[in-house]
C-alpha angles and dihedrals in degrees: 000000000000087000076070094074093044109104089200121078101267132165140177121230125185125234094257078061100240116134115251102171137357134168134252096263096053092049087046085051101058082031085236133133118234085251086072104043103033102083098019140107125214093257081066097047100033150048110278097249082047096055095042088049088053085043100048082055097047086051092053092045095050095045090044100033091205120115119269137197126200140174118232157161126237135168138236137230096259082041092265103163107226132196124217147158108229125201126186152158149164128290138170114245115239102228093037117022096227117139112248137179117255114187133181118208120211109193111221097165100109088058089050093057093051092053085047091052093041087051091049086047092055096046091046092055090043090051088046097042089048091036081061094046078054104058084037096069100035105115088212112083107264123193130205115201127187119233088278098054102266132129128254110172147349146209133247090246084054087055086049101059111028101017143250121005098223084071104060103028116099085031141113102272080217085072087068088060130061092208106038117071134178104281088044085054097051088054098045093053091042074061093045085062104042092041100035087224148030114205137200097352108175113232151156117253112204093223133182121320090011092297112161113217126186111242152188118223126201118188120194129176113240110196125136117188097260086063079239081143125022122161138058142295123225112199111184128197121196115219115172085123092057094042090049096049089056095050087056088037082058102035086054088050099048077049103058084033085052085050104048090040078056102063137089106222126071112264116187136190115218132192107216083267085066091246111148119247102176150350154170139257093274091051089058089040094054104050082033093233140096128281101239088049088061099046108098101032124111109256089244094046083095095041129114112251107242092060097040095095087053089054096052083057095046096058088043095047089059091047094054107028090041079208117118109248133188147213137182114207139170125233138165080354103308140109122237131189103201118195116202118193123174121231119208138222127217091272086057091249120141101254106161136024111214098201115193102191106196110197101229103171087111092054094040095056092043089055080045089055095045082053098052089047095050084042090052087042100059094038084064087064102037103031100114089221134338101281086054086065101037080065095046093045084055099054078047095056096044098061086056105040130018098251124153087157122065132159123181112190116179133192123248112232096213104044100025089225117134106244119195112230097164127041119166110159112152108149090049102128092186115109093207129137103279081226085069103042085049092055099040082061089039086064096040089062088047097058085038098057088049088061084045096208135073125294135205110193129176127198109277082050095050093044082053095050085048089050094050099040138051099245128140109264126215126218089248135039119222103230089231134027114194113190136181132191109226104215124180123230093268090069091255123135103228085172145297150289121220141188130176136169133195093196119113084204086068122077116184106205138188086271100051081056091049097049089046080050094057107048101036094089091058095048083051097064104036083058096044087050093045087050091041085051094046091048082052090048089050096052092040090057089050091048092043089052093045089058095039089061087054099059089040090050079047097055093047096050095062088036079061091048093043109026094167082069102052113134089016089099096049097044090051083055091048092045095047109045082048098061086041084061090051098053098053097269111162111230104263089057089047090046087049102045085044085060107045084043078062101050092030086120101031088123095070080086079088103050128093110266097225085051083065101043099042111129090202142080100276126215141263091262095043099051084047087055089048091049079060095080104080083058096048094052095054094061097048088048102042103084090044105104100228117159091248137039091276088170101046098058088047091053079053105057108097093051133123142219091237106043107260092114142106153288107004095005101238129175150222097315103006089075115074121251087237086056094053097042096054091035080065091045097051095048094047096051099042085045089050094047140064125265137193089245101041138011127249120298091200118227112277085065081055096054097044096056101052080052094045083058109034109141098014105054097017142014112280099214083054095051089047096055078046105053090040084060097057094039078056103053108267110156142176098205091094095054118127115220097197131109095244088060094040072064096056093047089063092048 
């Protein structure tokens, strides 16, 4: 064919577009037979973008019929990409006379290649050359090292910091490091190549004036293909800084190790699921075992049981609420104060729980014992007698120490003997004679008060102090024998407390002594003020009683003078201190308005006997002479120490709400409440009774009259109370006129 005698590749398509001939060069360019070319279109020789592109031309060609060029790219056998200039155009066919696409094919592709190489060189340069600016302007020092280790240049950060360049270039890079040398150097670099880089290796630079700085080395391989550059890159960062700041950083943290190992009290580190991260001395000391043994474990692993389930709370609790949070807790017989406090991470999630566990059994038993002593305190002023706070020092007692068993034995001042007050013994298992048992203790607390401090004895001690003593000895003896001097605030030993047990289940230790100790001054003189209170009681009784026989020798006296009048004195002081009740009175102004009621009529001492018994209407002077007796009666009363103004209210008697009394004529409020009580009394009862000179008016006249002048001639509010008393029943019929009831009356 004529595409044979072109030098160029050619080949003939036809314009269905499949090859029907082609030359040598063109099948040595594809790397391809004629077998594989002739009968086949370019779907079936190239890539599928490559064949639409062919056919795209040989569309064009055949619909505008004018030569074309165009540059592509086409592919080899082996997928070679080849670039070539085609131009074709349209020619007959000898043998037939159909048109057909002849095409020449010039191969560029070498060309192609070298502007690409020149491009990569440039960019290369231009990389190498910007890559230098770079390290150029890098404040930290840079290296570059050729492919043996030395170095070839250096920035101006390196110069700043370690010197001039001239005298490190041309050297071993290992010179610059006290601990590389240049072994260590060969085989870093052997590792720069394999690994393309070495990152963050820690040094130490030899700076300026032979400082020594801490510092980090990376290490990166620098090669192009030309081989323009060919060698390594040092960067070094110096981090003394760094390096101080975590020494502080360390030396802060082994001295807040130093301090929580320090302390006395637990501290614990949580994650949020409550396992412990970390922890202190006291921590290991605690749980007696080491730290490392208890990382790791849940923080209720070493709970009790029955509060694990508050400690579960108290840890979830912290994490949702991100609030601390305590709890106080007793195990294994101490008290513990936990407080939880949430640490949070950068989301502002609980991440963390720092627990710092106080052991507060000490504090707790001191605040017991305050307790005890305030308790003991206020039982010496409300105890009703001395037995009564026996009783109460006991339940005391009981709440600090286990004791069932307490004996109190106290000294009697005026004999010097020991008595027993007090003797609750309810575990002994011996079946002797309680007389013996009370004197074996007897001559313990006697021994115990010549030592003068408190004992704790077991039962090989106290079978010695019976051998060596003459002391009564029991069938049975207890296993421990706890005693305590009492002793008063002025240092002296009124007695002595004692406890004992015969139960091998009980124990008595140093600390059960030193808690009865404490508290035994206390108990002293709560026992020496409650005697000292019942010796008053009693004297004041006796007192009481003596006065009471006064006024009751008194009464009797002016009964003897006036016997029409006996019982009259004594009713008045019923009636009254009754309405005084019922007017709210409290029971000291009752008692006092009971008594003056009693002596209300003391002063007709004074008068003339046949004045008092005259059965007639009596003049002007000797009615005069009987108006004298309130008067009277203060002046007899007035020097007698009573609580309240006794004479006063008896001066006071006989007068009334609007002024027409005697002797001084007061009115309404000037007159005293205990006055007009007993001034209402008095009418009721000498209305209601018979006299020498009329009989008696009964006492619905009586109280009619003390109604009919209410608010002129006495106080209203006191004829009201009065006149309740009698709609409810009040009488005088069971009164008992005899000196054994007067007494009552007192009482």
């Amino acid at each position: 064919m004529m595409v044979d005698f072109i030098p160029a590749p050619a080949y003939v398509k036809s314009r269905e577009g499949t090859y029907i001939g082609c030359n040598q060069v063109f099948l040595n360019l594809l790397k391809r037979t004629k077998d594989d070319i002739i009968g086949k279109n370019d779907y079936d020789l190239f890539p599928r973008s490559i064949a639409d592109t062919l056919l795209h031309l040989d569309s064009e060609l055949l619909k505008k019929g004018t030569n074309q060029q165009a540059n592509i790219r086409l592919v080899s056998a082996d997928g070679t990409f080849i670039w070539v200039k085609l131009q074709h155009h349209l020619q007959k066919l000898e043998e037939t006379g159909e048109p057909c696409i002849v095409a020449v094919v010039v191969d560029f592709t070498e060309e192609i290649k070298q502007e690409q190489r020149r491009s990569e060189t440039l960019v290369t340069a231009a990389a190498a050359e910007m890559a230098i600016q770079t390290i150029e302007g890098m404040l930290d020092p840079v290296i570059i090292l050729n492919e043996q280790g030395m170095v070839e240049r250096v920035n101006k950060g390196y110069i700043d910091v370690v010197g001039p360049a001239k005298e490190i270039i041309g050297k071993q890079v290992s010179c610059l490091f006290q601990d590389i040398d240049e072994h260590n150097t060969a085989h870093l670099l052997v590792r720069c190549k394999q690994e393309g880089r070495i990152r963050n290796l820690e040094a130490r630079l030899i700076a300026q004036e032979g400082k020594i700085l801490p510092v980090l080395v990376n290490i990166s391989r620098l090669k192009d293909s030309q081989q323009a550059i060919n060698g390594f890159v040092v960067a070094i960062r110096d981090v003394s800084s760094l390096v101080a700041a975590s020494e502080q950083l360390r030396e802060k943290q082994r001295k807040l190790d130093a301090l929580l190992n320090a302390a006395d009290d637990a501290v614990l580190l949580l994650d949020r699921q409550g396992t412990i991260k970390s922890g202190n001395r006291a921590l290991s000391e605690r749980y007696q075992d080491k730290l490392e043994h208890l990382i790791g474990h849940h923080y209720t692993d070493f709970s009790d049981p029955i509060i694990r389930e508050e400690q579960h709370f108290f840890i979830d609790e912290i994490c949702v609420q991100g609030k601390p949070r305590r709890i106080e807790f007793e195990q294994n017989g101490r008290v513990y104060y936990n407080s939880g406090y949430p640490i949070f991470n950068d989301a502002g999630q609980v991440e963390e729980i720092a627990i710092f566990s106080y052991d507060i059994t000490e504090r707790k038993r001191g605040e017991q014992l305050q307790r005890a002593l305030y308790s003991i305190s206020e039982a010496a002023y409300f105890a009703k007698d001395v037995a009564s706070l026996f009783s109460i020092v006991h339940r005391i007692l009981s709440k600090l120490v286990s004791i069932d068993n307490l004996i109190i034995m106290l000294r009697d001042t005026s004999t010097g003997y020991l008595e027993c007050p007090y003797y609750q013994v309810s575990d002994t298992t011996t079946t002797a004679d309680e007389a013996i048992e009370r004197a074996f203790h007897t001559g313990l607390v006697d021994y115990l008060l010549q030592k003068g401090k408190a004992i704790l004895l077991n039962h090989t001690e106290l079978q010695k102090i019976l051998d060596s003593k003459d002391l009564p000895r029991p069938d049975c003896l207890p296993l421990q024998w706890l005693g305590v001097p009492l002793m008063n605030g002025e240092g002296l030993t009124i007695g002595a407390l004692v406890t004992h047990h015969y139960q091998h289940d009980k124990e008595y230790g140093e600390e059960d002594r030193k808690i009865l100790n404490f508290v035994s001054s206390q108990i002293a003189m709560a026992i020496e003020r409650k005697l000292n209170e019942d010796e008053l009681r009693q004297k004041n009784n006796q007192l009481q009683l003596l006065t009471d026989g006064i006024i009751l020798s008194l009464v009797r006296s002016v009964e003897i003078r006036d016997p029409y009048t006996a019982g009259h004195q004594q009713r008045v002081s019923l009636l009254a201190s009754e309405i005084g009740r019922k007017l709210g009175l409290r029971e000291d102004r009752i008692t006092a308005v009971k008594i003056a009621a009693l002596l209300h009529d003391v002063g007709k001492i004074a008068v003339p006997t046949e004045l008092l018994a005259k059965p007639g209407k009596l003049s002007e002077i000797e009615m005069s002479l009987i108006r004298q007796h309130p008067v009277e009666s203060y002046n007899i009363l007035r020097n007698i120490q009573f609580s309240y103004p006794i004479a006063q209210y008896v001066l006071e008697h006989h007068e009334k709400f609007d002024g027409s009394g005697y002797p001084a004529g007061l009115k309404a409020d000037a007159i005293s409440l205990e006055g007009r009580i007993i001034c209402v009394a008095d009418v009721v009862d000498a209305i209601s009774s018979h006299r020498p000179y009329r009989p008696s008016r009964g006492i619905e006249q009586a109280l009619f009259e003390i109604k009919e002048y209410a608010g002129t001639l006495y106080d209203p509010d006191v004829v009201n109370a009065c006149l309740q008393l009698f709609k409810e029943g009040f009488s005088f019929e069971h009164l008992e006129l005899d000196l054994d009831m007067q007494a009552s009356i007192l009482s």
